[in-house]
N, C-alpha and C positions, 0 to 999 in steps of 0.2 A: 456451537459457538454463540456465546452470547454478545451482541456490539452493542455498542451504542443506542439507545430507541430513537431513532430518525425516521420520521414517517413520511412516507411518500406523500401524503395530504400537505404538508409543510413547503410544497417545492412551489416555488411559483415560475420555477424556467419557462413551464410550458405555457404561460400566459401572457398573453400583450396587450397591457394596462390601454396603451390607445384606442386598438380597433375591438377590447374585452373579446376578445379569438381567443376559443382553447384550441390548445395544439395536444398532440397526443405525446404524451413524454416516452422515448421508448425507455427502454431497461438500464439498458448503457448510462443514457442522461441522468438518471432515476438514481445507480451504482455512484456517478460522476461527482452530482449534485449533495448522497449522503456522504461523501467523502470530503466535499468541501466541507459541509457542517460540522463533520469530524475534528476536521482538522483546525477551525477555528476554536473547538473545544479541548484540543491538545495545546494548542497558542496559549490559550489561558492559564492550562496546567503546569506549562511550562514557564508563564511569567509568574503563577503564584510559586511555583516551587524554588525560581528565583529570589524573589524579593523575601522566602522565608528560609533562605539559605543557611544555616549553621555556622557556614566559613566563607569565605573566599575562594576556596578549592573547590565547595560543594557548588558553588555561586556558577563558577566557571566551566564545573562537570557539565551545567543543566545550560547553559548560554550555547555553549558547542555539539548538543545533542540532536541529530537531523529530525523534523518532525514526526518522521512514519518512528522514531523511537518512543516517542507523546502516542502515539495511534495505537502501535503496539502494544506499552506496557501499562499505560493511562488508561484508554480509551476502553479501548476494545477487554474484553474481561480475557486476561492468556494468564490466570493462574495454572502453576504444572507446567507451563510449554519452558522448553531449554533451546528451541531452533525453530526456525523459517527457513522456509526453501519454494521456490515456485515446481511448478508440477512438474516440468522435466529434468529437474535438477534432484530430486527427489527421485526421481524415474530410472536415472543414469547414477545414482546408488544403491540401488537396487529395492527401490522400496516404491511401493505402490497406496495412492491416494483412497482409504475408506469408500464405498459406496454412500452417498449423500451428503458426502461434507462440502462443506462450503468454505469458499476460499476468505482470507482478510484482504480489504482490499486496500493498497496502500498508495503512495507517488513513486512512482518510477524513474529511471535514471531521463536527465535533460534531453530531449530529440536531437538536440545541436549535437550534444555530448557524444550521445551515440552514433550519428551521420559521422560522427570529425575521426572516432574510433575506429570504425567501419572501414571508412577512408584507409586509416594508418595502417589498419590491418593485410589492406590489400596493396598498400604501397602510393597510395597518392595522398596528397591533399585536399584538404576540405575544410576550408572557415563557415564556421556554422553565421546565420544571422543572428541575432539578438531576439527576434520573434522565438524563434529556436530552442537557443538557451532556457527563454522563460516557458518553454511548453513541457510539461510535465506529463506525462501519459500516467495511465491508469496501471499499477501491475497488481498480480494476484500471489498470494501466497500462502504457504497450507503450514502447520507446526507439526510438530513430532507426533503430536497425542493424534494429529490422523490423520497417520500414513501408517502401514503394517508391512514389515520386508517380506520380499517375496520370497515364499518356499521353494527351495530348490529340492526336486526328488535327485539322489543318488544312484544312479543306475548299479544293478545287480548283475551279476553274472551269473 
């Protein structure tokens, strides 16, 4: 998978301009941080794709398009891929994740969103806060080109 080149040397999370303290950025923040730069680079793509629109229709296609779609088709190089799926969805069709691939990593659904669903699921209520809402978690997701279904042997008699 080739993404974006976001270099971890670029990150300045892990530093506090006051006390000039490094802090040790783990992976997570490191994954976090080149997703945000990602995705400020899909913003772009997606306001130039706008303002060089053909039509009104094509205008409106790219205004309505969620950003992991800019991450996805922009971004991240997914020439050949026809599908996304995270690994256990993938799993539960019977198909199994390549040895050493590496997942894309996108925004995942609202925290509120899915506490409030969660809720409904099991029959209560739940209003999410607006902290909530705007909190975005990290998901991982693999494409077609690798994953390989799993061989089933057919038993003999």
């Amino acid at each position: 998978m080739k993404n974006l080149e976001l270099e971890t040397a670029d990150l300045t999370l892990g530093t506090n301009p006051e006390t000039a303290e490094k802090k040790e950025i783990t992976n997570r923040q490191a994954q976090f941080n080149r997703l945000l730069k990602a995705s400020q680079a899909a913003r772009k793509i997606q306001q130039r794709l706008i303002d060089e629109a053909p039509s009104e229709t094509a205008a409106v296609y790219y205004k309505t398009r969620p950003l992991n779609f800019f991450l996805l088709n922009f971004v991240f190089k997914t020439e050949g891929i026809t599908d996304f799926k995270k690994f256990n969805e993938w799993k539960q069709q019977g198909a199994t994740v390549k040895k050493g691939e590496k997942a894309f990593p996108i925004w995942g659904q609202p925290i509120g969103k899915q506490k409030e669903e969660e809720a409904k699921n099991k029959g209560k209520n739940y209003q999410a806060t607006e902290e909530e809402h705007e909190r975005y978690p990290i998901c991982y997701v693999f494409s077609n080109l690798q994953v390989r279904p799993i061989e089933r042997k057919e038993a003999t008699c």
